[in-house]
N, CA, C and O atoms as CSV, one atom per row, in Angstrom:
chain,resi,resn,atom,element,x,y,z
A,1,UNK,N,N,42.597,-26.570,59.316
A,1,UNK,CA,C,41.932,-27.206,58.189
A,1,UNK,C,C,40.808,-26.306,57.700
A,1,UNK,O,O,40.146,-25.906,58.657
A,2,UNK,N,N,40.266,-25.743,56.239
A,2,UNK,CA,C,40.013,-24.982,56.153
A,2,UNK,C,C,38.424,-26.439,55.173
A,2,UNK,O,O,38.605,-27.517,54.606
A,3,UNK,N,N,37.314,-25.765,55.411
A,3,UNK,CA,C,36.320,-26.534,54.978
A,3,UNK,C,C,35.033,-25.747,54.894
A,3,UNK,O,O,34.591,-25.361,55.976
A,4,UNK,N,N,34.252,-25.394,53.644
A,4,UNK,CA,C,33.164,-25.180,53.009
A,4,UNK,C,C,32.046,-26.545,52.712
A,4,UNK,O,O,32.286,-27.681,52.305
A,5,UNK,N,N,31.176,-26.101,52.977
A,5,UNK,CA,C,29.717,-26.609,52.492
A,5,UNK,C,C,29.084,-26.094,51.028
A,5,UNK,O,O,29.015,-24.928,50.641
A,6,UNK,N,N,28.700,-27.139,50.421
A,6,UNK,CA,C,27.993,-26.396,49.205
A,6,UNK,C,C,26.936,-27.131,48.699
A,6,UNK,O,O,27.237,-28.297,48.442
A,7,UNK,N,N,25.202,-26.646,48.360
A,7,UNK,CA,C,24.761,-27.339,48.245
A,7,UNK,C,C,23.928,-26.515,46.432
A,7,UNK,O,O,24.099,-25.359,46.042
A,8,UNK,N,N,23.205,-27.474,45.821
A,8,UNK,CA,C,22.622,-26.958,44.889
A,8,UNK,C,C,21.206,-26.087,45.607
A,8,UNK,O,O,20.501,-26.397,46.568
A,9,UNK,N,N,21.164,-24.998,44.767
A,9,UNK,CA,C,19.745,-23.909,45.298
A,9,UNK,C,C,18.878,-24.581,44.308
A,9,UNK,O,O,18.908,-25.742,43.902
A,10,UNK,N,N,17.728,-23.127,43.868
A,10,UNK,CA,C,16.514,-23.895,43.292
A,10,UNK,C,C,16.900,-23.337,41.973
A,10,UNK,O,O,16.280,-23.726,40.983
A,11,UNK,N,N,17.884,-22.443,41.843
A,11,UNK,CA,C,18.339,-21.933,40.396
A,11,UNK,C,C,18.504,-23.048,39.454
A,11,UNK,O,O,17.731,-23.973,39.704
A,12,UNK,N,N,19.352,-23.263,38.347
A,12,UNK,CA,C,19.323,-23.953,36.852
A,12,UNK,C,C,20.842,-25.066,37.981
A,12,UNK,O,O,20.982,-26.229,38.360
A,13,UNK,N,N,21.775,-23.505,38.091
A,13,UNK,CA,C,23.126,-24.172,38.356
A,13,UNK,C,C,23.883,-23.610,39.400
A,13,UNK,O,O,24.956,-23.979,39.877
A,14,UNK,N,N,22.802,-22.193,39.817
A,14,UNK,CA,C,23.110,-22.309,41.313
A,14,UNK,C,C,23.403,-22.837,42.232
A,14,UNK,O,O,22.952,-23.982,42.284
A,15,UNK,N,N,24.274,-22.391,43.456
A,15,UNK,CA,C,24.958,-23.135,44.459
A,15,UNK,C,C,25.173,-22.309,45.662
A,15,UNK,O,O,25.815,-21.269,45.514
A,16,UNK,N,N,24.660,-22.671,47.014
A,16,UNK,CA,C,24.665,-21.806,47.667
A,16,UNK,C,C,25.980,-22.588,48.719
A,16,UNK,O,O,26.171,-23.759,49.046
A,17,UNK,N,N,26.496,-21.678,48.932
A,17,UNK,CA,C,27.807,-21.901,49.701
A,17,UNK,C,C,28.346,-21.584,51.094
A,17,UNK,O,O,28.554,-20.370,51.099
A,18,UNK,N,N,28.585,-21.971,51.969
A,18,UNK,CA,C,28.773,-21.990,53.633
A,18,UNK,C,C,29.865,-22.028,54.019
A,18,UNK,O,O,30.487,-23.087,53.934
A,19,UNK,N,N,30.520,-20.750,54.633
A,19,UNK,CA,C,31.777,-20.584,55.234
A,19,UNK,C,C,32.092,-20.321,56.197
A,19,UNK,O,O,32.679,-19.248,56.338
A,20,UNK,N,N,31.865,-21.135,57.272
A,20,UNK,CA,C,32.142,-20.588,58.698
A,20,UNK,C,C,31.081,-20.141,58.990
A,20,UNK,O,O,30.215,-20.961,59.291
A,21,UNK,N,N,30.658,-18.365,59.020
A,21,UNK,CA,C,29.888,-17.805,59.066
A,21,UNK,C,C,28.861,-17.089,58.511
A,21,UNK,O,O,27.828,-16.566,58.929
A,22,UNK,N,N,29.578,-17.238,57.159
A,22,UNK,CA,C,29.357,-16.392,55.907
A,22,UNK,C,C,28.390,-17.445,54.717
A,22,UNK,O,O,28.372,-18.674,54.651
A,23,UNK,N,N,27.912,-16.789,54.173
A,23,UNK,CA,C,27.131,-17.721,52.883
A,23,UNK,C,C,26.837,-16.539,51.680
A,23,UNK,O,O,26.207,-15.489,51.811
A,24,UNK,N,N,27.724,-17.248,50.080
A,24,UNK,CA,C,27.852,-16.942,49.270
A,24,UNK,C,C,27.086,-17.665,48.216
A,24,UNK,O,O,26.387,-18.514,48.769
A,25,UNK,N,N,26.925,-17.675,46.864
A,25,UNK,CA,C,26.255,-18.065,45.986
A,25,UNK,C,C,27.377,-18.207,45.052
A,25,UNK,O,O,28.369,-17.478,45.043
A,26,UNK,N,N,27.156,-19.189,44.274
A,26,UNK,CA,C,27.855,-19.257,43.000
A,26,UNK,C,C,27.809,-19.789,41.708
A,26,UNK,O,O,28.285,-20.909,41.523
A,27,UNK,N,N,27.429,-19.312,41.007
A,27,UNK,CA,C,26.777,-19.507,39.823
A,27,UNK,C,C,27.478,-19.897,38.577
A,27,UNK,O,O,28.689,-20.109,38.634
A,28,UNK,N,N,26.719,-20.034,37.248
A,28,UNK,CA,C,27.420,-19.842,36.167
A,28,UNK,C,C,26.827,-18.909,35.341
A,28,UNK,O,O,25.686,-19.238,35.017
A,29,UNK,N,N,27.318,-17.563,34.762
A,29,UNK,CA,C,26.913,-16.782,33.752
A,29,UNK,C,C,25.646,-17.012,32.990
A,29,UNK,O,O,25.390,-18.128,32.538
A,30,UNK,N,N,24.813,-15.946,32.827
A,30,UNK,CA,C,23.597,-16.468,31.484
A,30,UNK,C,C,23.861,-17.358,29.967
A,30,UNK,O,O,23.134,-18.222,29.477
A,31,UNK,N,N,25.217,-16.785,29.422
A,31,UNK,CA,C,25.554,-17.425,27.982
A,31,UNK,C,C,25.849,-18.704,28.830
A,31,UNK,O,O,24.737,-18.557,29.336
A,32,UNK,N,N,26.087,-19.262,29.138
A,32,UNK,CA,C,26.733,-21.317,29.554
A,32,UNK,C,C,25.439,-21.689,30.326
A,32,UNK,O,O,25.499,-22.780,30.893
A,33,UNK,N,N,24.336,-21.029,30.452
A,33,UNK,CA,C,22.829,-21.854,30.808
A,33,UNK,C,C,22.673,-21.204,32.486
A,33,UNK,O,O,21.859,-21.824,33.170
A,34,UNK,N,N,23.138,-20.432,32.938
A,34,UNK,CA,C,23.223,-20.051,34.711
A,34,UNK,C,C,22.549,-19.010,34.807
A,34,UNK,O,O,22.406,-18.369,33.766
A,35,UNK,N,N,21.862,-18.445,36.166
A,35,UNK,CA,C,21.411,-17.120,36.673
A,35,UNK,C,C,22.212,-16.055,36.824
A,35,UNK,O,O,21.596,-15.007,36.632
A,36,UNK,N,N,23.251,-15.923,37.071
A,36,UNK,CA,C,24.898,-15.460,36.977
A,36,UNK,C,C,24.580,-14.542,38.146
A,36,UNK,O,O,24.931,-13.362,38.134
A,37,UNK,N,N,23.647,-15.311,39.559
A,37,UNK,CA,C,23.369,-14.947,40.840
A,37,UNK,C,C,24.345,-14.667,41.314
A,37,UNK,O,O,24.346,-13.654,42.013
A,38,UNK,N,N,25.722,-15.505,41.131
A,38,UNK,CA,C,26.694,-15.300,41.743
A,38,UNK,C,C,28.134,-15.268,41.301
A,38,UNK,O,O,28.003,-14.919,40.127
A,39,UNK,N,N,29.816,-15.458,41.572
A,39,UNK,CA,C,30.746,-15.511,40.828
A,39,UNK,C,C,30.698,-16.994,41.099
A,39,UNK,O,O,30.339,-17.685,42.052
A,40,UNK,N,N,31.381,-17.303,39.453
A,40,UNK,CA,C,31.641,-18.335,38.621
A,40,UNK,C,C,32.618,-19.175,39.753
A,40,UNK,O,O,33.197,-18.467,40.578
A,41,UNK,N,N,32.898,-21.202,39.850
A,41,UNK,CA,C,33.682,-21.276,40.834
A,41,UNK,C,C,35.136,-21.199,40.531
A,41,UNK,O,O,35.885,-21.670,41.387
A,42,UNK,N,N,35.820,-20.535,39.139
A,42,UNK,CA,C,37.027,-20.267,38.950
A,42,UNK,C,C,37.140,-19.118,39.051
A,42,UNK,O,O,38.337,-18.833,39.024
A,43,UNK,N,N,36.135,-17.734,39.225
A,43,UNK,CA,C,36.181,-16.631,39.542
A,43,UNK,C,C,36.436,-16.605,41.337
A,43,UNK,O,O,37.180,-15.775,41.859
A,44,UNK,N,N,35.733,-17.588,42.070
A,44,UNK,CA,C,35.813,-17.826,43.512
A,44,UNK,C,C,37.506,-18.330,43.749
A,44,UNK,O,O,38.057,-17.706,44.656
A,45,UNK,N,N,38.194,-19.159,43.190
A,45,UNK,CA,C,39.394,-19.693,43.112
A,45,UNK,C,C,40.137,-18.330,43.130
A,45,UNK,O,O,40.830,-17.854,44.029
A,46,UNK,N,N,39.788,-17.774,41.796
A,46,UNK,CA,C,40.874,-16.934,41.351
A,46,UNK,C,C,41.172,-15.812,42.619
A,46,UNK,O,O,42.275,-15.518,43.080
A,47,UNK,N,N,39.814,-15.275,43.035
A,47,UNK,CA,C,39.406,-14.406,43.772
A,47,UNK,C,C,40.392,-15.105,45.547
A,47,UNK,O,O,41.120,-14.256,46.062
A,48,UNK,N,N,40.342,-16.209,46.121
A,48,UNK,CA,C,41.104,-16.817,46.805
A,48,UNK,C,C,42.348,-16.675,46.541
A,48,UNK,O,O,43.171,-16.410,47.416
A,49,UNK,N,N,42.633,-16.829,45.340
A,49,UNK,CA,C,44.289,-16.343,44.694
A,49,UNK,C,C,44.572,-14.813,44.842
A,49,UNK,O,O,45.610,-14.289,45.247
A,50,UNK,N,N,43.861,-14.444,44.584
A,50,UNK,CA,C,44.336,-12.822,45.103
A,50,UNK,C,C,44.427,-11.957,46.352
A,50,UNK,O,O,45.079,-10.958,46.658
A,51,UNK,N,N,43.303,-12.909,47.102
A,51,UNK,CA,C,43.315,-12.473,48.829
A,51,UNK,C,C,44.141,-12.892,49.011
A,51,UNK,O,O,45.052,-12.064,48.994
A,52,UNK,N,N,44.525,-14.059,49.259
A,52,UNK,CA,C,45.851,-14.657,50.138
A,52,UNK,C,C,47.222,-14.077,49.241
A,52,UNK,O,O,48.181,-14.697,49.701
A,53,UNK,N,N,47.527,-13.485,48.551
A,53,UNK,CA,C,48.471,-12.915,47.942
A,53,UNK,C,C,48.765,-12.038,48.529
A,53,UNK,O,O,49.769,-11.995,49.240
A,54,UNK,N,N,47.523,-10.642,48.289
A,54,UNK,CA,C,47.372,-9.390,49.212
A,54,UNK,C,C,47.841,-9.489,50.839
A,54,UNK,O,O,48.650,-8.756,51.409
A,55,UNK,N,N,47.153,-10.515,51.351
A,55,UNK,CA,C,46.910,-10.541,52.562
A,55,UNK,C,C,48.781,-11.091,53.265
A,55,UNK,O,O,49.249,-10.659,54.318
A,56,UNK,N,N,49.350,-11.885,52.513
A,56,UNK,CA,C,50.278,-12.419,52.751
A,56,UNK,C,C,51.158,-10.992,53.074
A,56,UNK,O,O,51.591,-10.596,54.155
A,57,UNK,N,N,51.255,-10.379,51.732
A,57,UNK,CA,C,52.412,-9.387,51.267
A,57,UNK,C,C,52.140,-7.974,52.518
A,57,UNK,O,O,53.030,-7.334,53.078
A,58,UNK,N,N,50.722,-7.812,52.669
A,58,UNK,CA,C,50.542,-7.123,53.553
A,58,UNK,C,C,51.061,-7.308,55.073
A,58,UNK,O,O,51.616,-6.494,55.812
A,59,UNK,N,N,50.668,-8.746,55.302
A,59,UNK,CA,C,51.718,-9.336,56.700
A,59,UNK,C,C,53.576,-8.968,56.850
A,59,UNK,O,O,54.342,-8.707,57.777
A,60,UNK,N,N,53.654,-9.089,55.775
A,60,UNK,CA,C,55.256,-9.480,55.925
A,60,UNK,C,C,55.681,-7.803,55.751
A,60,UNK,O,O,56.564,-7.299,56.445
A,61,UNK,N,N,54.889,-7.014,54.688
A,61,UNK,CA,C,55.079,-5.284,54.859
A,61,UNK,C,C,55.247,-4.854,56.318
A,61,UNK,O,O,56.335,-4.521,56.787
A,62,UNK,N,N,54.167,-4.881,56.966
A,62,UNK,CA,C,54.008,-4.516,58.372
A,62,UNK,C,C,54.801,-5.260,59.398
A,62,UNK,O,O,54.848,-4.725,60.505
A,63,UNK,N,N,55.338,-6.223,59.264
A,63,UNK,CA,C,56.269,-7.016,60.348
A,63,UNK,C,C,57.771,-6.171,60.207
A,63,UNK,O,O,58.553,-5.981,61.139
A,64,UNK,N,N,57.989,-5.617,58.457
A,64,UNK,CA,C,59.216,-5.473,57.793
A,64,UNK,C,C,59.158,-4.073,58.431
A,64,UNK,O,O,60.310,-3.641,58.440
A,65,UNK,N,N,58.338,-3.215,58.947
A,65,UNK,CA,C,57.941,-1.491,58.832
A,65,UNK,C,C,58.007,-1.083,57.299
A,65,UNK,O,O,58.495,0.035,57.131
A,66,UNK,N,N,57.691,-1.624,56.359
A,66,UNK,CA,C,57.967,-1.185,54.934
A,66,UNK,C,C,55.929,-0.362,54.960
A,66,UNK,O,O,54.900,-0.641,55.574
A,67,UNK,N,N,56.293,0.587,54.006
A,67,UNK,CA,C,55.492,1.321,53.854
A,67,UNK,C,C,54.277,1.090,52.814
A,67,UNK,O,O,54.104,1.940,51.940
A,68,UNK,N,N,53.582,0.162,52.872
A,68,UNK,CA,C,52.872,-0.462,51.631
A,68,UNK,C,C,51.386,0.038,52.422
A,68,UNK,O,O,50.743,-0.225,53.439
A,69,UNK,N,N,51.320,0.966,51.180
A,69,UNK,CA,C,49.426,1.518,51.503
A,69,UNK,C,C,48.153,1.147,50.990
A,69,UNK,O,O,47.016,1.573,51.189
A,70,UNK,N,N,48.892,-0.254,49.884
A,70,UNK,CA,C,47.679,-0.780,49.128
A,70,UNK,C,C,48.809,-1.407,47.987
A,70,UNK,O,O,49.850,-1.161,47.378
A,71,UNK,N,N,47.419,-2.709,48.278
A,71,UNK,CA,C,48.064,-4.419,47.284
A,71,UNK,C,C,46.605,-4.583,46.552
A,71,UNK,O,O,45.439,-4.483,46.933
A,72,UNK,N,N,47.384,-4.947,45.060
A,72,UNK,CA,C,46.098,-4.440,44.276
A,72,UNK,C,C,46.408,-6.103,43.647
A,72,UNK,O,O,47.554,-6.114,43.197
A,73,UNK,N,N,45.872,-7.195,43.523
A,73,UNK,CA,C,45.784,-8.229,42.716
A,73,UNK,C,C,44.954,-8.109,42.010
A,73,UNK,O,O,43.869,-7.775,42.485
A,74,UNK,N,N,45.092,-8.362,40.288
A,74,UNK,CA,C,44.049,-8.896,39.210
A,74,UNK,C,C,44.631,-10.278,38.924
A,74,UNK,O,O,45.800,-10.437,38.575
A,75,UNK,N,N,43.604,-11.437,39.119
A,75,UNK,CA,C,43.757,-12.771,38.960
A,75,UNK,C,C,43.088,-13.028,37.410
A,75,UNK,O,O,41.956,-12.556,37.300
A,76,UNK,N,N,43.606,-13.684,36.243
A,76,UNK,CA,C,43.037,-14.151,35.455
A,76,UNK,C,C,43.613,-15.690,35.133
A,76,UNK,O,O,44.716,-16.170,35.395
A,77,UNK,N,N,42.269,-16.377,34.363
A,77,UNK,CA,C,42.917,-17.853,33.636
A,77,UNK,C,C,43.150,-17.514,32.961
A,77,UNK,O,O,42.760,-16.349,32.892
A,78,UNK,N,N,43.977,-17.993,31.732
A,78,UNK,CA,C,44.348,-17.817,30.580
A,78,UNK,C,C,44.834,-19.329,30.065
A,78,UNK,O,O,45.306,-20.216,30.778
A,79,UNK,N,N,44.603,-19.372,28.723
A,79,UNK,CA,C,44.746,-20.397,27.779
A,79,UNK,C,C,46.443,-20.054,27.146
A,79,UNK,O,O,46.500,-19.122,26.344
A,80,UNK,N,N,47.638,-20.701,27.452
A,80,UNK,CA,C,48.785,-20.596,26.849
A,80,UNK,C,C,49.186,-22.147,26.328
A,80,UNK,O,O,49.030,-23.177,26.984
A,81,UNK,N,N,49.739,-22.035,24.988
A,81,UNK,CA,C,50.011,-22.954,24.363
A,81,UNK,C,C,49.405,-24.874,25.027
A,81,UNK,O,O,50.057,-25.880,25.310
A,82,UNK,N,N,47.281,-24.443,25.027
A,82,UNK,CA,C,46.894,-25.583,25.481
A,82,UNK,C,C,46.930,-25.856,26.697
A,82,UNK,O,O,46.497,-26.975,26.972
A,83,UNK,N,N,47.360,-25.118,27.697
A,83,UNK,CA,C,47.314,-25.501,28.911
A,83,UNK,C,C,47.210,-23.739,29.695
A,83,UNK,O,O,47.646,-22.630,29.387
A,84,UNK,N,N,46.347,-24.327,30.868
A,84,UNK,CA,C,45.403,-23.452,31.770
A,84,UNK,C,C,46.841,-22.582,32.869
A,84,UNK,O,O,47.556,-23.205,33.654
A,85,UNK,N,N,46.913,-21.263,32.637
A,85,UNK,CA,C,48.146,-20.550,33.787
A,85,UNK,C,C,47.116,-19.450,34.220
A,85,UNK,O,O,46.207,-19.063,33.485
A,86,UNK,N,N,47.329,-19.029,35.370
A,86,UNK,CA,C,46.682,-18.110,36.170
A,86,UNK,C,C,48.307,-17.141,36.102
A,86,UNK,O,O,49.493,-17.442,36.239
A,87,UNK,N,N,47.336,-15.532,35.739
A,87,UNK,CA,C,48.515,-14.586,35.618
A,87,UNK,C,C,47.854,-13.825,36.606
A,87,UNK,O,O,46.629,-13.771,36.497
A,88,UNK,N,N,48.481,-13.110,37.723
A,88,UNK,CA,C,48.206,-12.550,38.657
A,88,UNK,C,C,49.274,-11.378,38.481
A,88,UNK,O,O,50.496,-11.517,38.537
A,89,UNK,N,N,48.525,-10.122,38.244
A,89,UNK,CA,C,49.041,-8.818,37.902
A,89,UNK,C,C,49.365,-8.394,39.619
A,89,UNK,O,O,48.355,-8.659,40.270
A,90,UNK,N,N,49.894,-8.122,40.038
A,90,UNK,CA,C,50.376,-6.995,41.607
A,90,UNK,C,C,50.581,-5.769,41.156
A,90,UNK,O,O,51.063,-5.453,40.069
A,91,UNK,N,N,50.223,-5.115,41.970
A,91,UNK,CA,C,50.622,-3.246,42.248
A,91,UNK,C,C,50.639,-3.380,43.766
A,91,UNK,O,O,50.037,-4.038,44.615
A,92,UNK,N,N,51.625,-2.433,43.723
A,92,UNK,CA,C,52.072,-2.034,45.573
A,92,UNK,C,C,51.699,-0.487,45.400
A,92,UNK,O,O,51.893,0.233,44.421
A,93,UNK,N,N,51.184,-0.222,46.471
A,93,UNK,CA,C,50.970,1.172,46.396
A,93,UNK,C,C,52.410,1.861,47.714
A,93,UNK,O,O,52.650,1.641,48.902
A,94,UNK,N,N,52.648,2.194,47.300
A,94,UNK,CA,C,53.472,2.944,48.832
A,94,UNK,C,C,55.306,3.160,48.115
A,94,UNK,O,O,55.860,2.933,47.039
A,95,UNK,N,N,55.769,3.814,49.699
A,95,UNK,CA,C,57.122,4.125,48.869
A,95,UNK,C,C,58.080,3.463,49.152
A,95,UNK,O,O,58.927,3.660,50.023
A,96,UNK,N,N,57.915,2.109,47.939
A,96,UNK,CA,C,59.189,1.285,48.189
A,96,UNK,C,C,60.034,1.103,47.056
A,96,UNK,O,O,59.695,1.415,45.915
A,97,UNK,N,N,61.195,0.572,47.380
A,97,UNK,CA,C,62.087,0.335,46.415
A,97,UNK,C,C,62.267,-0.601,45.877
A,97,UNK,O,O,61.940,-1.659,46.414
A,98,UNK,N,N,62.816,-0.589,44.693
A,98,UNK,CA,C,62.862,-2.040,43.463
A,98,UNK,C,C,62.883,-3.273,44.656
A,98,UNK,O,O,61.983,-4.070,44.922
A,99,UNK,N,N,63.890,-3.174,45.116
A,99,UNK,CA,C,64.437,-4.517,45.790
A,99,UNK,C,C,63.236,-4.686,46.982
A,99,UNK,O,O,63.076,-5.907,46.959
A,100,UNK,N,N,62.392,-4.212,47.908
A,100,UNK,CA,C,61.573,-4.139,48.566
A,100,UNK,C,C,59.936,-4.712,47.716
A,100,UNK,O,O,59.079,-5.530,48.050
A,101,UNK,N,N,60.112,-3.714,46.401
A,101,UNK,CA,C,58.909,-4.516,45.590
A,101,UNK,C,C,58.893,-5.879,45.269
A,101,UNK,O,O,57.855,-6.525,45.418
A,102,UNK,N,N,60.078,-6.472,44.782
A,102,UNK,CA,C,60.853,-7.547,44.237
A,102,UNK,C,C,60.670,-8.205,45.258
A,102,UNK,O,O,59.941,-9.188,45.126
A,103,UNK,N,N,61.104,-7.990,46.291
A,103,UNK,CA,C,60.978,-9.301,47.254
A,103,UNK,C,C,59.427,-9.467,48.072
A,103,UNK,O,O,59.157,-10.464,48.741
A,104,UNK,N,N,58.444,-8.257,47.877
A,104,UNK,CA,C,56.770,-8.360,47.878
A,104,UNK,C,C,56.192,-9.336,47.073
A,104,UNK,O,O,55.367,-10.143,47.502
A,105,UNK,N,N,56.595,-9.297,45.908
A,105,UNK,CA,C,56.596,-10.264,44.678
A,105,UNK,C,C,57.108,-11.601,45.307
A,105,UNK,O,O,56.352,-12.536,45.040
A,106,UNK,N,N,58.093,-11.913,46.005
A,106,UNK,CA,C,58.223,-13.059,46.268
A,106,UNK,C,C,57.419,-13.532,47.040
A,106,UNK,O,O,56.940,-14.577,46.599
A,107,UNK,N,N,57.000,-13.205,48.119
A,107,UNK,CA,C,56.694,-13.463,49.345
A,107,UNK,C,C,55.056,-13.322,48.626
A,107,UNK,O,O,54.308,-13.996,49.334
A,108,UNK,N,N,54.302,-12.702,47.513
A,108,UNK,CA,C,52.901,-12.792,47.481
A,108,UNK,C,C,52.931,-14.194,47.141
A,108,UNK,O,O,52.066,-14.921,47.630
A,109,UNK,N,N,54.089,-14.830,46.120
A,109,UNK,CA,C,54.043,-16.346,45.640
A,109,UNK,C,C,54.223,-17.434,46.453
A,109,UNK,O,O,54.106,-18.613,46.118
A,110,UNK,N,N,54.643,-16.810,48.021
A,110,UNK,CA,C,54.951,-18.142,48.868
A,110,UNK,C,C,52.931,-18.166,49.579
A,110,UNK,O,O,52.617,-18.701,50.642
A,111,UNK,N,N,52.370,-17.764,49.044
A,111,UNK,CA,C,51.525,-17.305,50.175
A,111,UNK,C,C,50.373,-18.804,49.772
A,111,UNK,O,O,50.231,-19.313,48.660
A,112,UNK,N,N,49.563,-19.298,51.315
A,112,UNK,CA,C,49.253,-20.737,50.893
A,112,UNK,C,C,48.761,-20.988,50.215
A,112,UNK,O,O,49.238,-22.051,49.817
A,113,UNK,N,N,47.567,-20.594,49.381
A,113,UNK,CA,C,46.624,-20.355,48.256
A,113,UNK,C,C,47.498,-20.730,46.748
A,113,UNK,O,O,47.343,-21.852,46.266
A,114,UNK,N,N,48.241,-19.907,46.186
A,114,UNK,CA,C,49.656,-20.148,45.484
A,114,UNK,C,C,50.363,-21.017,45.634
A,114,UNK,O,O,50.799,-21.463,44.573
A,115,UNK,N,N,50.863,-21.724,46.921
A,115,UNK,CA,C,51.789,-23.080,46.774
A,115,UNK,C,C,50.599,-23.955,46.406
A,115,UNK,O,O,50.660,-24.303,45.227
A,116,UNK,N,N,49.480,-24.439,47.093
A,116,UNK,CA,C,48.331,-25.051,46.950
A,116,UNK,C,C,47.865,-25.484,45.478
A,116,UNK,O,O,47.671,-26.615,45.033
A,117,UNK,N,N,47.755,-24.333,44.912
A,117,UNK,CA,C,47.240,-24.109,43.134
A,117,UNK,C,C,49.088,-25.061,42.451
A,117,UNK,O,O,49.120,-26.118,41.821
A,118,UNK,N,N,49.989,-24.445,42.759
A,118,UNK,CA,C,51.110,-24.400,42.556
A,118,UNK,C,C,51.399,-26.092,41.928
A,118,UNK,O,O,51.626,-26.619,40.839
A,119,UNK,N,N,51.172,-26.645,43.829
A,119,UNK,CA,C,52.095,-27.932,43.856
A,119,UNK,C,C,50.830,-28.853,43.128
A,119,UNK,O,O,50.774,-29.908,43.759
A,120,UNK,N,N,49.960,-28.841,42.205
A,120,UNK,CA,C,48.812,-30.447,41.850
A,120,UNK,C,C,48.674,-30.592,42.629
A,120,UNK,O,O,49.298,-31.575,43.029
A,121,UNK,N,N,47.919,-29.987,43.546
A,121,UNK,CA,C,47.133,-30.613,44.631
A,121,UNK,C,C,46.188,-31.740,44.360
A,121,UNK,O,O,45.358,-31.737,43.451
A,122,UNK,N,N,46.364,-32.625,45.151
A,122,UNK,CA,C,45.378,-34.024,44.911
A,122,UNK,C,C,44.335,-34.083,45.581
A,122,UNK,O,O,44.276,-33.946,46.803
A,123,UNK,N,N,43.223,-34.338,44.678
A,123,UNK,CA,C,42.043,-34.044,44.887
A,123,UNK,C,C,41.202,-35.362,45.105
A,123,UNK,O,O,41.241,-35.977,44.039
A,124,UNK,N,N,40.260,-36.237,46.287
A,124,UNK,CA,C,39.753,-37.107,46.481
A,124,UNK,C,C,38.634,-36.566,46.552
A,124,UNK,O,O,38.376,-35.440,46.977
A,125,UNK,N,N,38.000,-37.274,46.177
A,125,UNK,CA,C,36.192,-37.613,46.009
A,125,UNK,C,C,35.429,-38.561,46.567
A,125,UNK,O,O,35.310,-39.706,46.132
A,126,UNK,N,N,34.853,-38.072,47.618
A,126,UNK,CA,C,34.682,-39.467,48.533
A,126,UNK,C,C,32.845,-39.476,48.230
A,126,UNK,O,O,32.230,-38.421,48.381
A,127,UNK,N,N,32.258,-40.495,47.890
A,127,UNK,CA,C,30.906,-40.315,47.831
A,127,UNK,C,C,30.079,-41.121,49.011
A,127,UNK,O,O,30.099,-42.332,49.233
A,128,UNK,N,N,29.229,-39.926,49.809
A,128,UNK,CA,C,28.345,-40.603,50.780
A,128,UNK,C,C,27.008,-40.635,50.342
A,128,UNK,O,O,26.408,-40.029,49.455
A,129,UNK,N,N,26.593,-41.714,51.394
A,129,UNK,CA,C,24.956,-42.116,51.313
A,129,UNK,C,C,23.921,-40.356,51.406
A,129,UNK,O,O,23.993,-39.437,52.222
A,130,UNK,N,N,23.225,-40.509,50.411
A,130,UNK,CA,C,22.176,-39.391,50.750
A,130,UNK,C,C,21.643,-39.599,51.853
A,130,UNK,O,O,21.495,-40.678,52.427
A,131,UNK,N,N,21.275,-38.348,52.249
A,131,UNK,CA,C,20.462,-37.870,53.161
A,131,UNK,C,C,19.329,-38.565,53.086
A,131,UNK,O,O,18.914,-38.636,51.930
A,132,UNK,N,N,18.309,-39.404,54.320
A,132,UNK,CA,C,17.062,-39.564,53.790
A,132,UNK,C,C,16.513,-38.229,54.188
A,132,UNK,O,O,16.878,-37.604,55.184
A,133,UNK,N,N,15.247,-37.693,52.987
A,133,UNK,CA,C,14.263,-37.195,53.685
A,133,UNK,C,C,13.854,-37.043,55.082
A,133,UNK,O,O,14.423,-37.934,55.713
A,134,UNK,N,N,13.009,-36.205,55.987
A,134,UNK,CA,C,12.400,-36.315,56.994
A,134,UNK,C,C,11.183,-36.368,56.379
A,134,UNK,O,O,10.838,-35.821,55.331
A,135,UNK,N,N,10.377,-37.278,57.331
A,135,UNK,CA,C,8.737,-37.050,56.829
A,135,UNK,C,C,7.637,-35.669,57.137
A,135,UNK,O,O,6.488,-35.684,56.693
């Protein structure tokens, strides 16, 4: 089960963010009212969309002995006829063949991040009692 913390900072629309071990910021740009301290949270999504792509295609290279020396994802949103598609550009670096690239390509789309975005994931909102203060 994979689970982040996120709380508002002292910025406009800052957000400081908790991962395990790690802590990120995430902001919104100066033009939409933000400090642009950090990436946007559809730049964080997108950016999730491209690791687990990489990371997938890279697994299944090295299990295969296929020769892949570098997985290059560019994640963008895009606006098509009214509705929101994420186009995710791939490059393989290394010396493989059509049918070896082709099926990299498949296997970046099975990867969990991608089925996740993929299938409408359903999203619940559960609201708890604030925190009191300590004195």
């Amino acid at each position: 089960m994979a689970s982040v913390q996120v709380s508002s900072n002292a910025s406009r629309y800052g957000q400081d963010v908790a991962i395990r071990k790690f802590q990120l910021v995430a902001d919104e740009p100066t033009h939409l009212g933000g400090s642009d301290q950090g990436p946007t949270p559809t730049e964080l999504v997108l950016a999730g969309l491209g690791s687990c792509k990489a990371i997938t295609i890279k697994m299944y290279a090295e299990r295969k002995g296929w020769p892949v020396e570098n997985v290059y994802v560019a994640a963008e949103l895009q606006t098509v006829e009214k509705q929101a598609v994420i186009v995710a550009y791939l490059t393989l670096v290394g010396d493989l063949s059509a049918e070896q690239r082709d099926r990299l390509r498949e296997i970046g789309d099975r990867c969990p991040v991608h089925r996740l975005l993929s299938a409408g994931t359903s999203i619940q909102t559960v609201l708890t009692p604030a925190a009191i203060p300590l004195p």
